[in-house]
TORNUNU-391944 format. One record per residue (C-alpha): residue in three letters; x negated, y, z. Coordinates in Angstrom, 2 decimals. Layout:
! TORNUNU-391944
Ala, X, Y, Z
...
END
This chain:
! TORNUNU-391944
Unk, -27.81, 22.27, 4.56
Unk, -31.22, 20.47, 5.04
Unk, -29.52, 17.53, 6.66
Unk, -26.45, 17.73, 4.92
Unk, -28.52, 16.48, 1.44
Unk, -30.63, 14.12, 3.48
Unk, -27.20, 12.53, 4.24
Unk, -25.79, 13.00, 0.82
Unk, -28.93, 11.07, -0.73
Unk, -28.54, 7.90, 1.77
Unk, -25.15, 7.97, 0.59
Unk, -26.03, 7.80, -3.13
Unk, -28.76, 5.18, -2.41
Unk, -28.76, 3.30, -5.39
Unk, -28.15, -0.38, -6.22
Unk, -30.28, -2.67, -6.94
Unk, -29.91, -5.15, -9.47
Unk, -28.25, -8.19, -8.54
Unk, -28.75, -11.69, -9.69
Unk, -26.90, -15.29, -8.48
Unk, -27.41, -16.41, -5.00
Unk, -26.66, -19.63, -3.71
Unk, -27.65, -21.13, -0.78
Unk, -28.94, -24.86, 0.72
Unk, -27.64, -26.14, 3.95
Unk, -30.86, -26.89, 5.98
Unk, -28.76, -27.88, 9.08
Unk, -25.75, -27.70, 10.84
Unk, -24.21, -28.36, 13.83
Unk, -25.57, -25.45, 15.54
Unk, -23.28, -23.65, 17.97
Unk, -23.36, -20.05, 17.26
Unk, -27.49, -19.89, 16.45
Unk, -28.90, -16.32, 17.38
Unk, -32.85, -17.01, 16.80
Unk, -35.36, -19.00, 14.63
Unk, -38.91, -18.90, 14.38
Unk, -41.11, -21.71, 12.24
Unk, -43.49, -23.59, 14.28
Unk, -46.88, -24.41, 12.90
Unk, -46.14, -27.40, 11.53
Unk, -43.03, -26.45, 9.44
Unk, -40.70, -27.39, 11.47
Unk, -37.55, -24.73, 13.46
Unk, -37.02, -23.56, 16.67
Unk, -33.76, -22.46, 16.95
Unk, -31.23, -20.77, 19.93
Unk, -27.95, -21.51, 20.53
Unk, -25.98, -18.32, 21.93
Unk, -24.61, -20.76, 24.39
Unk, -27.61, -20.95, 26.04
Unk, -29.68, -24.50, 24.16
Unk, -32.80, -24.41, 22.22
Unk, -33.66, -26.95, 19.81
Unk, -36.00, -27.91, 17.16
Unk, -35.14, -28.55, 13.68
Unk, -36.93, -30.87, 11.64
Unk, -36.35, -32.42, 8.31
Unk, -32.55, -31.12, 8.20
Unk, -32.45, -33.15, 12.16
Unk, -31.45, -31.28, 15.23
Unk, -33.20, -32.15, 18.01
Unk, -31.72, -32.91, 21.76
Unk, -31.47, -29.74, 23.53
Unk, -34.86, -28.63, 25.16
Unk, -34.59, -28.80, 28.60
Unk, -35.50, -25.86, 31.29
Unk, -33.84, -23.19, 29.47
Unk, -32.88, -20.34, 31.96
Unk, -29.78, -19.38, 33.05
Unk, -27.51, -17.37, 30.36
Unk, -24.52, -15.46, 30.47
Unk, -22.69, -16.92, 27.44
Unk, -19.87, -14.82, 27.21
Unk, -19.04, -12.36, 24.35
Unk, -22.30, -11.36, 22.63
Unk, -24.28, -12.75, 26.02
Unk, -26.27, -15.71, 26.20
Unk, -29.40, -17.39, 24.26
Unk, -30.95, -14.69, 22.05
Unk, -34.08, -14.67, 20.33
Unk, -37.32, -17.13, 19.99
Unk, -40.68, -15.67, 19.69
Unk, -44.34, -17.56, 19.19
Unk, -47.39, -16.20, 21.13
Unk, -49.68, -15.42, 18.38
Unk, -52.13, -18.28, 19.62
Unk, -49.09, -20.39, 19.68
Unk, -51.15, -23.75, 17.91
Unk, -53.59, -23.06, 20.76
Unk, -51.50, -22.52, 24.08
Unk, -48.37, -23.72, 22.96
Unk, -46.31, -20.63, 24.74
Unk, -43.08, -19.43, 23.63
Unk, -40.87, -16.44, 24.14
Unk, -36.77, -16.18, 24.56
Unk, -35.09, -13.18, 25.37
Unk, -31.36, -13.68, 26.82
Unk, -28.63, -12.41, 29.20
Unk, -29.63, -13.28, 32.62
Unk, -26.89, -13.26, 35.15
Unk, -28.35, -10.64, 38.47
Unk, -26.82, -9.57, 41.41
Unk, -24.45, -6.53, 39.94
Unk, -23.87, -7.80, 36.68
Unk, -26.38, -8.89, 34.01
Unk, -29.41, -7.69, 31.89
Unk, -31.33, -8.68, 29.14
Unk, -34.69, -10.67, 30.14
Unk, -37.54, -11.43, 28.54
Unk, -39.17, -15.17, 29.82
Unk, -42.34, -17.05, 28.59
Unk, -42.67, -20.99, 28.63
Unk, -45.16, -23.94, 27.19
Unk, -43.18, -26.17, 24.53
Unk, -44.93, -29.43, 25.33
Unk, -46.12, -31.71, 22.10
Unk, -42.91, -33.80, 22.71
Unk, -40.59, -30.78, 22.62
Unk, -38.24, -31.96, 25.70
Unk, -38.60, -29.69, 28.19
Unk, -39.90, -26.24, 28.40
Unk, -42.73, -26.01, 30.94
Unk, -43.97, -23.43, 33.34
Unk, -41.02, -21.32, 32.82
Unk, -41.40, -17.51, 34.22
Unk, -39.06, -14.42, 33.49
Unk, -42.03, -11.70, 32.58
Unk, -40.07, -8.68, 32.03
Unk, -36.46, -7.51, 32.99
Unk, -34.14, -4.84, 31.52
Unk, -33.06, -2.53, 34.41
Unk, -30.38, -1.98, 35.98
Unk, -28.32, -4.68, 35.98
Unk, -24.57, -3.86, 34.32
Unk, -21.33, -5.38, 34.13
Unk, -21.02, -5.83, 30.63
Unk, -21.14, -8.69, 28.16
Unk, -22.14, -6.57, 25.33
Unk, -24.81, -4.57, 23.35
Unk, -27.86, -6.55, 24.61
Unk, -30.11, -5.67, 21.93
Unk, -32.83, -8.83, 22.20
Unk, -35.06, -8.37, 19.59
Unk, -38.98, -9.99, 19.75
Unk, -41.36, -8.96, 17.82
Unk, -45.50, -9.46, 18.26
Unk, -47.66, -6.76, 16.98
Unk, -51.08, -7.01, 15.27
Unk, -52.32, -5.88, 18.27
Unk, -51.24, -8.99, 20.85
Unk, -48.69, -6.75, 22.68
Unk, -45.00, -7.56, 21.75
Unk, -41.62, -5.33, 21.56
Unk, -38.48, -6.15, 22.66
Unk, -35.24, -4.28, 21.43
Unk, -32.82, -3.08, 24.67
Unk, -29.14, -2.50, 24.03
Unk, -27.45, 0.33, 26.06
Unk, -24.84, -2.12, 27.13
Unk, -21.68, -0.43, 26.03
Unk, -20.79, 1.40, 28.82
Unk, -23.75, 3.08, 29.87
Unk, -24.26, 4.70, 26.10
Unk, -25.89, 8.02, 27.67
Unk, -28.48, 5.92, 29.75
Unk, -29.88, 5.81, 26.02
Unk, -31.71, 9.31, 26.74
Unk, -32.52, 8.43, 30.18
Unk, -36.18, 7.67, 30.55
Unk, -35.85, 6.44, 34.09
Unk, -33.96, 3.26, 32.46
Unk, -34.08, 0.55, 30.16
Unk, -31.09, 1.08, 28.23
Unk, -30.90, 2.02, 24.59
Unk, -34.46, 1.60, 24.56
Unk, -37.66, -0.24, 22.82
Unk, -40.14, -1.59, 25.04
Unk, -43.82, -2.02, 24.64
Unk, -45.31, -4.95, 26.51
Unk, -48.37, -7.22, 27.12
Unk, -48.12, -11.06, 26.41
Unk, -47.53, -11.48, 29.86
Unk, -44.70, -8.59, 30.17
Unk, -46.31, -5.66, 31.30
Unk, -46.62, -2.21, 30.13
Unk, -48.99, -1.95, 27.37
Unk, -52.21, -0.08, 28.64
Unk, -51.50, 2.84, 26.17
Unk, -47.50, 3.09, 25.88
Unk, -46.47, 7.11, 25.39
Unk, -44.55, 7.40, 28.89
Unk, -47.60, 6.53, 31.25
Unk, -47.73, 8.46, 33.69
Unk, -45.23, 10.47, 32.99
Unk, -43.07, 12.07, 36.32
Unk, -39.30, 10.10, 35.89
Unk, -39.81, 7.95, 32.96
Unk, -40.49, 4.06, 32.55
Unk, -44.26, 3.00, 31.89
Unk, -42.59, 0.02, 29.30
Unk, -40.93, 2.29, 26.99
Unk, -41.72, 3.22, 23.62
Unk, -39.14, 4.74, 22.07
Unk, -35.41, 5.77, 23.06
Unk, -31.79, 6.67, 22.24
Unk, -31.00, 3.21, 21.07
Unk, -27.55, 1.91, 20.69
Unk, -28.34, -2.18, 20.11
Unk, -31.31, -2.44, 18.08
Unk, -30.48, -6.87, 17.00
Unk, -33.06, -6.63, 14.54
Unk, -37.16, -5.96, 14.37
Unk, -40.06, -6.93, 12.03
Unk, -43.36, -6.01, 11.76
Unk, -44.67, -4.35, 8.12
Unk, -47.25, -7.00, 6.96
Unk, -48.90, -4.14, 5.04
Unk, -48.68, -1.42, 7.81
Unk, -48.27, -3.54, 11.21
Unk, -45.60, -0.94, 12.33
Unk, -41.89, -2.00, 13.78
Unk, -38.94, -1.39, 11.81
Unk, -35.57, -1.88, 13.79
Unk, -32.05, -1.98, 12.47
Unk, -29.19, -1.28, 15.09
Unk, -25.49, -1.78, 15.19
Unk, -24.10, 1.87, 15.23
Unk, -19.96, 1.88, 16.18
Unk, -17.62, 2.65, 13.11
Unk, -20.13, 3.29, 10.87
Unk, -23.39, 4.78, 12.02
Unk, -25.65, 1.43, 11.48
Unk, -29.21, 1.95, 11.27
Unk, -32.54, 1.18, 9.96
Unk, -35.71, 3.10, 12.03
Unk, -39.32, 2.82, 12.09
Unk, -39.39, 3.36, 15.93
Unk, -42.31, 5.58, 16.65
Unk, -44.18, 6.41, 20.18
Unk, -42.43, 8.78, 22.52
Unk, -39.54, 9.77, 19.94
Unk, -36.08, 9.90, 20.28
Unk, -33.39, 8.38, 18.31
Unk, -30.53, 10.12, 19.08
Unk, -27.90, 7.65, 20.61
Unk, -25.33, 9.38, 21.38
Unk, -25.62, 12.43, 20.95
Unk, -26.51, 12.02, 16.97
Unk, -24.80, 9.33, 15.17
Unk, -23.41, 8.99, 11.50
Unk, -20.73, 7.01, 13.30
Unk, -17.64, 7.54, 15.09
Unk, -16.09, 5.87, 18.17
Unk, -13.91, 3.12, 17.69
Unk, -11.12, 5.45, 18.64
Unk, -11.81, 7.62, 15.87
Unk, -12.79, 10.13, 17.93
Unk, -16.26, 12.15, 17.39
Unk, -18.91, 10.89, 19.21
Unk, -21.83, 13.22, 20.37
Unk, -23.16, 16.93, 18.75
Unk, -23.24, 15.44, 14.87
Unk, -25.10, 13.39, 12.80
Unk, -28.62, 15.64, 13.52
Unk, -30.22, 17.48, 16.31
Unk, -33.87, 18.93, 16.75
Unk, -36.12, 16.93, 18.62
Unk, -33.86, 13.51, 17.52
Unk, -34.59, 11.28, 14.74
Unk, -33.52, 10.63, 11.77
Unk, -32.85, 7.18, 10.56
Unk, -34.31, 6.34, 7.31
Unk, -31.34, 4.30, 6.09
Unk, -27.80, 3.63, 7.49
Unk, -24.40, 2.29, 6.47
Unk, -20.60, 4.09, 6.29
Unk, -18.48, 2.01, 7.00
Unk, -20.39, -0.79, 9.16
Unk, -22.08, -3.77, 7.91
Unk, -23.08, -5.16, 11.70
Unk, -26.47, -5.48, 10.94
Unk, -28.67, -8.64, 12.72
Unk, -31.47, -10.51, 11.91
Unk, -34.70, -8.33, 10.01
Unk, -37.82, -9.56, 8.05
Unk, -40.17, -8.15, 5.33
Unk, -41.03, -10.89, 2.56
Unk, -44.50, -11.48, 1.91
Unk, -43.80, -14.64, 0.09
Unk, -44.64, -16.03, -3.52
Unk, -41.35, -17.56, -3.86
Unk, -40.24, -14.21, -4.81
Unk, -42.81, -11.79, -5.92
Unk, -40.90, -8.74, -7.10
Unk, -39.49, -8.61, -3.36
Unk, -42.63, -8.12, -1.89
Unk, -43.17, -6.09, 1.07
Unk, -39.06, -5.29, 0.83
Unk, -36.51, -6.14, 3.83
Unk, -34.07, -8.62, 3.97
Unk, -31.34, -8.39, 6.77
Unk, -28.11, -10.37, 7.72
Unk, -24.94, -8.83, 8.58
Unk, -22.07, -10.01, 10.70
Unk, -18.84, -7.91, 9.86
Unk, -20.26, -7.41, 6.62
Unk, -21.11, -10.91, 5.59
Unk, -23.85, -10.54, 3.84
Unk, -27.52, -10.87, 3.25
Unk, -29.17, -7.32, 2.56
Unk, -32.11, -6.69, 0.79
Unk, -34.00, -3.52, 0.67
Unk, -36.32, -2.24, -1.23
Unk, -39.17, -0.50, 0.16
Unk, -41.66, 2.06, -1.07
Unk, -43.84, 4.28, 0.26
Unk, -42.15, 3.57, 4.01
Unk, -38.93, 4.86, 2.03
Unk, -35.94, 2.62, 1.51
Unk, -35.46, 3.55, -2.06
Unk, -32.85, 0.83, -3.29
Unk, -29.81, -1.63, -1.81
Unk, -28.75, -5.35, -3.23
Unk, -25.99, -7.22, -1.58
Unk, -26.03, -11.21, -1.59
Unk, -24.29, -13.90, -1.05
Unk, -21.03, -12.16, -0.27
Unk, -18.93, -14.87, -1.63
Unk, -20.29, -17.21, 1.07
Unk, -17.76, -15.42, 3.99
Unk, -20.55, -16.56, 6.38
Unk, -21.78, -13.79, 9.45
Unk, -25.72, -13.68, 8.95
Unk, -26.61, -13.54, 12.13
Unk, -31.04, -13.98, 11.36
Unk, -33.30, -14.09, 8.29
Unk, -36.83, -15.16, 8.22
Unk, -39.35, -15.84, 5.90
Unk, -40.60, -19.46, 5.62
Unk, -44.25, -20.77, 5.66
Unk, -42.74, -22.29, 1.85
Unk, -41.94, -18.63, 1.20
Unk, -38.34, -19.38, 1.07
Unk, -35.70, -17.64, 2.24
Unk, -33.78, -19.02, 5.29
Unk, -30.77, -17.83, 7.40
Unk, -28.44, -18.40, 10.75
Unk, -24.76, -18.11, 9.93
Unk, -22.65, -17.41, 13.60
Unk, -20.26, -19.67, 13.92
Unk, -19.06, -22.36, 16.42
Unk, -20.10, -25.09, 13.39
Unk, -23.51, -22.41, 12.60
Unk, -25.66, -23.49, 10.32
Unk, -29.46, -23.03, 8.91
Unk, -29.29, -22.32, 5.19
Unk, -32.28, -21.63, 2.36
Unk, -31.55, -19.58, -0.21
Unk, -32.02, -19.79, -3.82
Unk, -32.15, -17.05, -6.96
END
């Protein structure tokens, strides 16, 4: 009965108030953007799922930056997110995550590179970390970047589809959060050290395809939201050594209809703090610490791709305690949200003719 109220209340979440949205177009022209991330100066860096990275300036695409690795562009494969070092404006290196193709299939990847003054061509390019194994599959890559206050970085891991129970096998990357150094390794104290069978990078597991992560500005801890199957989509604050559940807990079902797992709640498993029945395809994830908006600070915004929609929620106490839906006449996929140096709100809609767009209350 415990978790049957816990589930009612998440149900009955209730709304916030909601006031008129309308949105800028920043730029356009963008073929299916994944990632942004503002560099010091003001200006965009931007992926194309397609496999191109390019800077936006002034409402001007750039060329494409040369020296991109190898994708696999196909289905949700290719170009995924962009990440700054945190002494970016000193070492000018950057980080991509993306679907590498491998012997055996394909895995998600994590490289580094220096993103010269003149932005034309990446330079010293070096894949630090790889997901493991590689599988034939073009889907759930996860891809996620997200530096801590510490100087290590995580990076969300998709269980690729067809290897869902891999997600509670610590002797893998799939369905998994990683914990790494800037230059990809292990983090010195990650929970799974040392520990007989399981992976020294991992943090947390039982991950379906975590495609969004932020860090708390007031906190410095990782929130993650994950695309769950029909229904089942979730927001966690991914914690050291625990498990999430995937699959043998979900609030979703298969996309047969059929049950999937033991139920919606298991000792030992986690559960999620917020999630969504029936699917909203949740993306892109940032907290606003802006002063464009002040009564949204330290709250969540997220995009979503089936749903078509830009999600804020509100966050107390580490609690999400309300829901507002946005822009849902726009019948855009959100496929990123981040916060701007400006405070403003800005967004990647998925689309072959994808766009960057600011919003406005």
């Amino acid at each position: 009965m415990r978790f049957a109220a816990a589930a009612l209340a998440l149900m009955l979440l209730p709304s916030c108030p909601s006031l008129a949205a309308t949105v800028e177009t920043v730029a356009s022209g963008l073929e299916n953007p994944w990632g942004l991330v503002f560099l010091p100066d003001g200006s965009m860096l931007v992926t194309e799922r397609l496999g191109r990275l390019r800077i936006v300036r002034d409402g001007v695409l750039s060329a494409p930056i040369a020296n991109v690795p190898d994708v696999v562009a196909q289905k949700q494969g290719g170009l995924l997110d962009v990440a700054l070092h945190p002494d970016f404006a000193k070492n000018r290196l950057i980080y991509l995550s993306f679907s590498e193709p491998r012997d055996g299939g394909n895995g998600t990847s994590l490289a580094r590179a220096r993103l010269p003054e003149d932005g034309k061509a990446l330079e010293n390019v070096e894949i630090i970390f790889r997901q493991m194994p590689a599988i034939d599959s073009t889907a759930h890559f996860g891809g996620r970047i997200a530096f801590a206050p510490d100087g290590n970085l995580f990076l969300t891991l998709g269980d690729r589809y067809s290897e869902r129970d891999s997600a509670q096998d610590l002797g893998t990357h799939l369905g998994k959060i990683v914990r790494l150094t800037a230059d990809g390794k292990p983090a010195s104290n990650n929970p799974f050290i040392g520990k007989e069978g399981a992976l020294p990078e991992l943090w947390s597991y039982g991950h379906r395809n975590p495609q969004g992560a932020a860090i708390e500005p007031s906190t410095g801890l990782l929130w993650t939201v994950e695309h769950g199957a029909r229904g089942g989509d979730e927001i966690n604050r991914p914690e050291a050594s625990k498990n999430y559940g995937w699959p043998v807990i979900t609030y979703g079902r298969d996309y047969t209809g059929f049950k999937i797992g033991e139920g919606t709640a298991k000792d030992g498993m986690e559960q999620p703090l917020h999630y969504w029945d029936p699917s909203i395809a949740p993306s892109g994830l940032a907290f606003y610490n802006g002063k464009k908006y002040p009564e949204w600070q330290g709250d969540l915004l997220l995009g979503a791709l089936a749903g078509q929609k830009l999600v804020r929620l509100d966050i107390k106490d580490g609690k999400v305690v309300g829901e507002e839906a946005m822009l849902e006449d726009l019948g855009e996929r959100i496929r990123d949200v981040r916060v701007g140096p400006d405070g403003e709100v800005y967004l990647l809609t998925d689309d072959a003719e994808g766009r960057v767009l600011k919003l406005f209350r």
